[in-house]
N, CA, C and O atoms as CSV, one atom per row, in Angstrom:
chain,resi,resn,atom,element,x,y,z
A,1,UNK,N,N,-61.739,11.228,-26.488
A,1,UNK,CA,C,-62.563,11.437,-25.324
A,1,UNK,C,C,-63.441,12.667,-25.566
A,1,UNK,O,O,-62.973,13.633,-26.170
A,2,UNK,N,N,-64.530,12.663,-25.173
A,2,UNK,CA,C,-65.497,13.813,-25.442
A,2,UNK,C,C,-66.166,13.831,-24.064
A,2,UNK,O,O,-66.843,12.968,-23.505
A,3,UNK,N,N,-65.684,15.395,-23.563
A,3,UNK,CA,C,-66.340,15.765,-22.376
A,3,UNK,C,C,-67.210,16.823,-22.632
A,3,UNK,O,O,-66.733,17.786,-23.232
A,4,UNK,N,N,-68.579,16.858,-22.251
A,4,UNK,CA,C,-69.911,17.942,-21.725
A,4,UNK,C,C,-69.930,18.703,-20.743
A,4,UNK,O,O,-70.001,18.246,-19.603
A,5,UNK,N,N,-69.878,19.804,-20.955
A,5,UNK,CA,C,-69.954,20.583,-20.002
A,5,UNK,C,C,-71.254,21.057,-20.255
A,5,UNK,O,O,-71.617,21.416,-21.375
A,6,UNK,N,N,-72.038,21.072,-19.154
A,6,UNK,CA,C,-73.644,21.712,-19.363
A,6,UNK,C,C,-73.642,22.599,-18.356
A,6,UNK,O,O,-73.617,22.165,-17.204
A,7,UNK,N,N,-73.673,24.160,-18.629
A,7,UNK,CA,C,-73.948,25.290,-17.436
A,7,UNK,C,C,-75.550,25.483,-17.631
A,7,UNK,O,O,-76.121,25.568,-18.718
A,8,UNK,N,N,-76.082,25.529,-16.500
A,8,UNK,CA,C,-77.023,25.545,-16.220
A,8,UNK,C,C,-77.250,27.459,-16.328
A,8,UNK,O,O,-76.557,28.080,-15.522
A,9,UNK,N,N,-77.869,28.038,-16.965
A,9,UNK,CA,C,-78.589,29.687,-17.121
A,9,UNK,C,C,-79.630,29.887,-16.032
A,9,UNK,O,O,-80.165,28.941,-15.456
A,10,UNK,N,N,-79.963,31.517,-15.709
A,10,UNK,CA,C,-81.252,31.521,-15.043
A,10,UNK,C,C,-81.590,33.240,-15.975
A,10,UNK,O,O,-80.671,34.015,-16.240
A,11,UNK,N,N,-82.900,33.484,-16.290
A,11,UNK,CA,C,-83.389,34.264,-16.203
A,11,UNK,C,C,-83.433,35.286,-15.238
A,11,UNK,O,O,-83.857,34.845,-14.170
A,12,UNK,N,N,-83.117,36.659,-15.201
A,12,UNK,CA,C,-83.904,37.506,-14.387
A,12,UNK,C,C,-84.697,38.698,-14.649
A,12,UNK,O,O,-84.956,38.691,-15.852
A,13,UNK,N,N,-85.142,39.596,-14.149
A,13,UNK,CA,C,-85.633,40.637,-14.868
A,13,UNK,C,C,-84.869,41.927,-13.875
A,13,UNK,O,O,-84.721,41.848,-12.655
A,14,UNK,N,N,-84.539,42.838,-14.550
A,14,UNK,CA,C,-84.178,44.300,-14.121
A,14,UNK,C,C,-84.691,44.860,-14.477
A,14,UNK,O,O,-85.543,44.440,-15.260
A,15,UNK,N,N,-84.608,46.054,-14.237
A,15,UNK,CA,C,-85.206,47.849,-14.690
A,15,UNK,C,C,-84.036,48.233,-15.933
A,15,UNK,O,O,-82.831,48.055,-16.111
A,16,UNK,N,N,-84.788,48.649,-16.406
A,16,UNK,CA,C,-84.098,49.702,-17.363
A,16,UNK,C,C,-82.483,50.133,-16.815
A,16,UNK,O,O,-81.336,49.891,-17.189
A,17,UNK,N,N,-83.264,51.065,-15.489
A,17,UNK,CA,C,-82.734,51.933,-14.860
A,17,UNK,C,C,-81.026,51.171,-14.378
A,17,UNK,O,O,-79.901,51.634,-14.193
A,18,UNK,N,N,-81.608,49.891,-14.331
A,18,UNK,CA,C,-80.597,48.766,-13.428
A,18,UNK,C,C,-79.464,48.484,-14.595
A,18,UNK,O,O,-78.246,48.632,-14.490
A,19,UNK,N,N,-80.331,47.967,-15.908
A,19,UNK,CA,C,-79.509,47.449,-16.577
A,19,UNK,C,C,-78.436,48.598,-17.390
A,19,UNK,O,O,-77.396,48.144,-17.868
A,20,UNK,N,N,-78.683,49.829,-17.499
A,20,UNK,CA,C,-77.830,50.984,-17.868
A,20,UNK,C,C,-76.586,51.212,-16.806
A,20,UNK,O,O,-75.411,51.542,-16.966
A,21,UNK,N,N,-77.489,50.839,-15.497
A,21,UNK,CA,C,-76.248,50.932,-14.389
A,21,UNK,C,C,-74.802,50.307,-14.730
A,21,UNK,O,O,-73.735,50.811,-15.080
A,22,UNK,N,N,-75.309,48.746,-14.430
A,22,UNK,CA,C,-74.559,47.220,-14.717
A,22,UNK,C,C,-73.623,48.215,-16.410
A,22,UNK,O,O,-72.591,48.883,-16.471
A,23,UNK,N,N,-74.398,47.914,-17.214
A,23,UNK,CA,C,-73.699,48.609,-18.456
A,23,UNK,C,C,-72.096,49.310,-18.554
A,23,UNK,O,O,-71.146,49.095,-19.306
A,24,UNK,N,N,-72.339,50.349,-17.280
A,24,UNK,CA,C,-71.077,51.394,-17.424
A,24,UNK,C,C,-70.434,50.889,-16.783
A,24,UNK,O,O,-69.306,51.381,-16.800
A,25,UNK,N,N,-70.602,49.665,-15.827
A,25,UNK,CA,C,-69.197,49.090,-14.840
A,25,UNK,C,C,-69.175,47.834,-15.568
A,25,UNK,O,O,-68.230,47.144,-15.187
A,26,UNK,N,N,-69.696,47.422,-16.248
A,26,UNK,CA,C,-69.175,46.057,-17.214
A,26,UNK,C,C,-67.915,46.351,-18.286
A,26,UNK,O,O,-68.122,47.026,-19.295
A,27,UNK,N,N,-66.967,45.949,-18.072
A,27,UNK,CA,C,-65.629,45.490,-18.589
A,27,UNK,C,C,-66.376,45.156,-20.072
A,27,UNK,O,O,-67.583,44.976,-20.234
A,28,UNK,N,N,-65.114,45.119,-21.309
A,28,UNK,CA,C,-65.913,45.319,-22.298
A,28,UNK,C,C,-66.404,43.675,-22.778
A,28,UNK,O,O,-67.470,43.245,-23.219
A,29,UNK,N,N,-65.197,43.068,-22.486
A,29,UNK,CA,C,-65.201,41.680,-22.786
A,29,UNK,C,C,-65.783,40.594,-21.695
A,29,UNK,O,O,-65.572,39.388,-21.574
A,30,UNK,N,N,-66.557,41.463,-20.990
A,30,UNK,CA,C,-66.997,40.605,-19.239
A,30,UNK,C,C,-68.623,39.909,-19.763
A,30,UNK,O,O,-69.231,40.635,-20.550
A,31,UNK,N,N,-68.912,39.360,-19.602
A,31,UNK,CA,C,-70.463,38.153,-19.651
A,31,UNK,C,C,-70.602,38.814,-18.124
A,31,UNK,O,O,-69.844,38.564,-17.187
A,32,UNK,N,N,-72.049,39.952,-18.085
A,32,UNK,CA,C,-72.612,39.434,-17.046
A,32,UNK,C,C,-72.810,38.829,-15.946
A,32,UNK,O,O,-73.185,39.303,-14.874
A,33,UNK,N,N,-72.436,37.279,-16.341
A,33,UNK,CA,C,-71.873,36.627,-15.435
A,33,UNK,C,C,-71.261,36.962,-14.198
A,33,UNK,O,O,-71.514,36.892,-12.995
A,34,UNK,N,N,-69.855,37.572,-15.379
A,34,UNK,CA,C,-68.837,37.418,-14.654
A,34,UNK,C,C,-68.754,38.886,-14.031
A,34,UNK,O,O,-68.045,39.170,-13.065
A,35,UNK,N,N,-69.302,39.479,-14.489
A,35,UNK,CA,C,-69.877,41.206,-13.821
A,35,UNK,C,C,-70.218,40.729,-12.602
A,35,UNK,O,O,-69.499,41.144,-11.693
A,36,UNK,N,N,-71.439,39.689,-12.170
A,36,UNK,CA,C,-71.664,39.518,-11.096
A,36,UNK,C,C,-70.850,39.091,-10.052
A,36,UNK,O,O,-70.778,39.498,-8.892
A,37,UNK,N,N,-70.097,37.989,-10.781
A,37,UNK,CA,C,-69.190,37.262,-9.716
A,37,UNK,C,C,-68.126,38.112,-9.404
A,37,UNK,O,O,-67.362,37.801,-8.490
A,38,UNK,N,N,-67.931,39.432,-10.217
A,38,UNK,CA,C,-66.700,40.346,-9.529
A,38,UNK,C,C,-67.024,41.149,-8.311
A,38,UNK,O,O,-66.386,41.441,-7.300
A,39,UNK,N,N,-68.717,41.515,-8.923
A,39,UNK,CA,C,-69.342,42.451,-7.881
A,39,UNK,C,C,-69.550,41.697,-6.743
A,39,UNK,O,O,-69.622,42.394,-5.731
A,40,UNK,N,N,-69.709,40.124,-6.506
A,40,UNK,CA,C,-69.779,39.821,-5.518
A,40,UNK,C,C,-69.001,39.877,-4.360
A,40,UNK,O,O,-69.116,40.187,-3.174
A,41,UNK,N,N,-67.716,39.238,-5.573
A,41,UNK,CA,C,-66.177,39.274,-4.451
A,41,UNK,C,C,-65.595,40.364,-4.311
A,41,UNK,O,O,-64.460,40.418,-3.837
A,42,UNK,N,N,-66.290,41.466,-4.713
A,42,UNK,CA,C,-65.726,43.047,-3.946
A,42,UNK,C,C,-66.535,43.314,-2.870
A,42,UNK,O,O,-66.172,44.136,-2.028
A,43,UNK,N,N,-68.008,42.497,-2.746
A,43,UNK,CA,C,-69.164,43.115,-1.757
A,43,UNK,C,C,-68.529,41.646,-0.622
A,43,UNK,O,O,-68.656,41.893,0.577
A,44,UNK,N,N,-68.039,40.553,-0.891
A,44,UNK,CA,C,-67.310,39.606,-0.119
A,44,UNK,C,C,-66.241,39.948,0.591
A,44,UNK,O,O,-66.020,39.396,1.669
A,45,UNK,N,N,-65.331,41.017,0.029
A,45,UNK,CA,C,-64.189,41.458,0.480
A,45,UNK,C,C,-64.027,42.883,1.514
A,45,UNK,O,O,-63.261,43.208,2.421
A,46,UNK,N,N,-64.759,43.271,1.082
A,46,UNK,CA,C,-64.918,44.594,1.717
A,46,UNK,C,C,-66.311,44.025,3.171
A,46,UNK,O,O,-66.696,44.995,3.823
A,47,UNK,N,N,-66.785,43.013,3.485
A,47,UNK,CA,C,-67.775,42.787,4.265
A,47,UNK,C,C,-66.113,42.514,5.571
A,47,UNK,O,O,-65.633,42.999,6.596
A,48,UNK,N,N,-65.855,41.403,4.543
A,48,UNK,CA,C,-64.788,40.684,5.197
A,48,UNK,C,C,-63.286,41.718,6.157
A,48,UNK,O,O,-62.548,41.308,7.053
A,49,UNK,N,N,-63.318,42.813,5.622
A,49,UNK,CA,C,-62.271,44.167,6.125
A,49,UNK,C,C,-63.228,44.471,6.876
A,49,UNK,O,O,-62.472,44.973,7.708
A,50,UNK,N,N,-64.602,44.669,7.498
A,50,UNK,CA,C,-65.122,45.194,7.960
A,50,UNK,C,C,-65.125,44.952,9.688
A,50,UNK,O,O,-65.248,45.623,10.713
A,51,UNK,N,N,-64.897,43.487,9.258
A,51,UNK,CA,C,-65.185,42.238,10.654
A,51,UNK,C,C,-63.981,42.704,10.917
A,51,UNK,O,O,-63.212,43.144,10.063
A,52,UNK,N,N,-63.676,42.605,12.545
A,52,UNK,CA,C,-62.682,42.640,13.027
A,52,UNK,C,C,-62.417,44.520,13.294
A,52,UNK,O,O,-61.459,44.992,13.905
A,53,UNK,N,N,-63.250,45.110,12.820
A,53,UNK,CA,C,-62.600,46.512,13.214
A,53,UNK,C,C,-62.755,46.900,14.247
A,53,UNK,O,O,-61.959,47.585,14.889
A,54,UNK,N,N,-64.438,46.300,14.781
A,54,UNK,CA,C,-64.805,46.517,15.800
A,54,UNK,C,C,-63.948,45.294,17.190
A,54,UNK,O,O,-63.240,44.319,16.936
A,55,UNK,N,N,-64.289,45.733,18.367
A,55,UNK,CA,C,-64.119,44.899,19.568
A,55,UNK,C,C,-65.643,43.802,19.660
A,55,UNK,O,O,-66.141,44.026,20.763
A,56,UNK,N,N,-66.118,43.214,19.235
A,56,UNK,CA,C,-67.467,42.947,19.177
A,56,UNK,C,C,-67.526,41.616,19.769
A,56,UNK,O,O,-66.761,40.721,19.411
A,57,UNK,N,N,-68.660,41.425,20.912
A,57,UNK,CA,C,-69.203,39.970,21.308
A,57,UNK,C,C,-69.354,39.206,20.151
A,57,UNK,O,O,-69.539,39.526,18.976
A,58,UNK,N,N,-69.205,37.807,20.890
A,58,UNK,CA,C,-69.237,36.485,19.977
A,58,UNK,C,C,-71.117,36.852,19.591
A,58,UNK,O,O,-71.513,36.741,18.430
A,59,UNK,N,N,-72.009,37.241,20.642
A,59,UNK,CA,C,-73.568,37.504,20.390
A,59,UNK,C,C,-73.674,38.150,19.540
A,59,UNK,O,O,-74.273,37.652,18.587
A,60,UNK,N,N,-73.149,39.662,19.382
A,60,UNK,CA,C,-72.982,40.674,18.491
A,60,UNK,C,C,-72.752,40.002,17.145
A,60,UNK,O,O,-73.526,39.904,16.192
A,61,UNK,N,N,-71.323,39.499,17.313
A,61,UNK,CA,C,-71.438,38.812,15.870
A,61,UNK,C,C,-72.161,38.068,14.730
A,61,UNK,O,O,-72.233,38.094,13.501
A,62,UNK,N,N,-72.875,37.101,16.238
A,62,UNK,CA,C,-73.530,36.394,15.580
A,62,UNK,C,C,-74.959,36.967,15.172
A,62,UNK,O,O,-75.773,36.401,14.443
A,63,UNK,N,N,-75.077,38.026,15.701
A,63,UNK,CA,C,-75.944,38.730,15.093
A,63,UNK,C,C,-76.220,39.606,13.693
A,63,UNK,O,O,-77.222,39.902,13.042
A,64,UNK,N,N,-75.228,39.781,13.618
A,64,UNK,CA,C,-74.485,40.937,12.119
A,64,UNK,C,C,-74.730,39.411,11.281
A,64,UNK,O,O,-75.622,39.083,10.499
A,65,UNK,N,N,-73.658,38.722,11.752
A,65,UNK,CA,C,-73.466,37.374,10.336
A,65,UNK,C,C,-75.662,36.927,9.959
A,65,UNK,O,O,-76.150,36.985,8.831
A,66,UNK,N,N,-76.387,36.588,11.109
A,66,UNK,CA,C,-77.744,36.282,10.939
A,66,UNK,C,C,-78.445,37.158,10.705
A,66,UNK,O,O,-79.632,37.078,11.023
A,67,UNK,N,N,-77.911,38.336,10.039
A,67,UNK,CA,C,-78.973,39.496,9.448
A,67,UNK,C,C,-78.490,38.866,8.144
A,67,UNK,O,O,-79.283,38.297,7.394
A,68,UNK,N,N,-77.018,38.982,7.841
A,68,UNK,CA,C,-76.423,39.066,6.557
A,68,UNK,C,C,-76.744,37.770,5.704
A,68,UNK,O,O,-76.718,37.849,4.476
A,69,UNK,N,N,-77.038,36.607,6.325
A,69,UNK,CA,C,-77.086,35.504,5.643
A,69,UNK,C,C,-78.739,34.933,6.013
A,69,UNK,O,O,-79.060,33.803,5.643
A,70,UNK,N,N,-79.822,35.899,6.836
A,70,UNK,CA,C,-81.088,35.531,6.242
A,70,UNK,C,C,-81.780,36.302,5.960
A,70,UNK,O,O,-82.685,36.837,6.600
A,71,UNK,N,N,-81.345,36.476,4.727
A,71,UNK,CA,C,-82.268,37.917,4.049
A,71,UNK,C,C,-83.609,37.570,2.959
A,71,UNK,O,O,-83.634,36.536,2.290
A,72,UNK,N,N,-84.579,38.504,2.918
A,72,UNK,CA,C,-85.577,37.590,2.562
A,72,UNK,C,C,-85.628,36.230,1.709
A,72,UNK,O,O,-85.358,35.869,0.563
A,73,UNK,N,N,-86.148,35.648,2.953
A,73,UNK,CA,C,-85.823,34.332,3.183
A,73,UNK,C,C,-85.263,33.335,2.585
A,73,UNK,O,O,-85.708,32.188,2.627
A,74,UNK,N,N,-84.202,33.699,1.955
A,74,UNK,CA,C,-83.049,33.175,1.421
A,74,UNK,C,C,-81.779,32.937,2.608
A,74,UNK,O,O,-80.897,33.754,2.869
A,75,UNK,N,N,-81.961,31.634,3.204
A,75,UNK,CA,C,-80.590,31.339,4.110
A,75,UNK,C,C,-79.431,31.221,3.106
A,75,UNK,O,O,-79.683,30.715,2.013
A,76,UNK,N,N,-78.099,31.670,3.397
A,76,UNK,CA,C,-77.259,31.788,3.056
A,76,UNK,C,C,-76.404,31.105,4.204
A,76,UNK,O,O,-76.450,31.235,5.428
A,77,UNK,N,N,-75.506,30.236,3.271
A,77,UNK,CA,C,-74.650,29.507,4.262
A,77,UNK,C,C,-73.080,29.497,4.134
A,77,UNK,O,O,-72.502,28.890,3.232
A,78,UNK,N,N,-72.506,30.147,5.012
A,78,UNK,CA,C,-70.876,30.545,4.985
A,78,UNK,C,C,-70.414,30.208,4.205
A,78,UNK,O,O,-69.731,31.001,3.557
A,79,UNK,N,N,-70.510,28.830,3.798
A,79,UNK,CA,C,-69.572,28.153,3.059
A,79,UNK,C,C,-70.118,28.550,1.234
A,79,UNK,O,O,-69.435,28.196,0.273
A,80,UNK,N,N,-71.512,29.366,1.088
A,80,UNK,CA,C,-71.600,29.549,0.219
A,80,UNK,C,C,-71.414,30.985,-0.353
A,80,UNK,O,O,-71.372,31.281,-1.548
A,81,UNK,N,N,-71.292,31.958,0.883
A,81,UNK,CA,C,-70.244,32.955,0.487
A,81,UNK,C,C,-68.461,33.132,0.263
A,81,UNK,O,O,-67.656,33.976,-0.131
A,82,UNK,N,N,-68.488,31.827,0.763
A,82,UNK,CA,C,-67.305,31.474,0.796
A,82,UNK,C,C,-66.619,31.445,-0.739
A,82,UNK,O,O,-65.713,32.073,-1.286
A,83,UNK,N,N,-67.424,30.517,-1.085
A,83,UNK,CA,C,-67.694,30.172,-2.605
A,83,UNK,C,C,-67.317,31.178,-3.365
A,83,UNK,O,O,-66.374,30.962,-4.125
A,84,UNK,N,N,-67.861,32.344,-3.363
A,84,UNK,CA,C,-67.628,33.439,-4.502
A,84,UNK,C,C,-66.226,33.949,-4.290
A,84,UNK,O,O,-65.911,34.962,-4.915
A,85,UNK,N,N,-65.589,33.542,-3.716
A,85,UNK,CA,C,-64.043,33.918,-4.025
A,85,UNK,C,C,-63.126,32.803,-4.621
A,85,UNK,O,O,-61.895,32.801,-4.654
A,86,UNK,N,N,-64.019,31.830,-5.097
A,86,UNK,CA,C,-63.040,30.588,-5.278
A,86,UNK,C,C,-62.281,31.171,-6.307
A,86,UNK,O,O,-61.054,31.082,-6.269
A,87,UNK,N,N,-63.073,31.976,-7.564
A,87,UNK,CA,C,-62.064,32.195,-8.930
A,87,UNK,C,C,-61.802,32.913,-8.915
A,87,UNK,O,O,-61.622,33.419,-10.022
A,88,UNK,N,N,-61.508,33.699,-7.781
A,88,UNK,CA,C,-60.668,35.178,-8.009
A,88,UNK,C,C,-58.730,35.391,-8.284
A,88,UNK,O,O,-58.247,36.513,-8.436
């Protein structure tokens, strides 16, 4: 049996300044990648401790969550922040 796996890549561009950053918190054996997907599910986790500290309206809320998930103009949809904790 012969299975394909095809990951799809994307290009981006950083600064200098950016990519020296990324550099000193990249693990030695980490892809980028996976730099990102850690940094995500720490910026996922720590959003997630945040909720609930307050006493906050269901309005309120839904206000915080519709800043956080339409940011230039990129909708973001729960279930796709959700996502970045699948492989943790």
């Amino acid at each position: 049996m012969y299975i394909c796996i095809h990951m799809t890549s994307k290009n981006i561009s950083i600064t200098e300044e950016v990519y020296k950053k990324l550099m000193k918190i990249k693990r030695e054996n980490e892809s980028f990648s996976e730099l990102f997907l850690r940094l995500l599910r720490i910026q996922k986790n720590n959003m997630e401790k945040s909720f609930g500290a307050w006493n906050l309206s269901e309005k309120e809320k839904s206000e915080i969550w519709d800043g956080i998930t339409n940011r230039l103009g990129r909708s973001w949809k729960k279930t796709e922040l959700e996502d970045v904790n699948d492989n943790s």
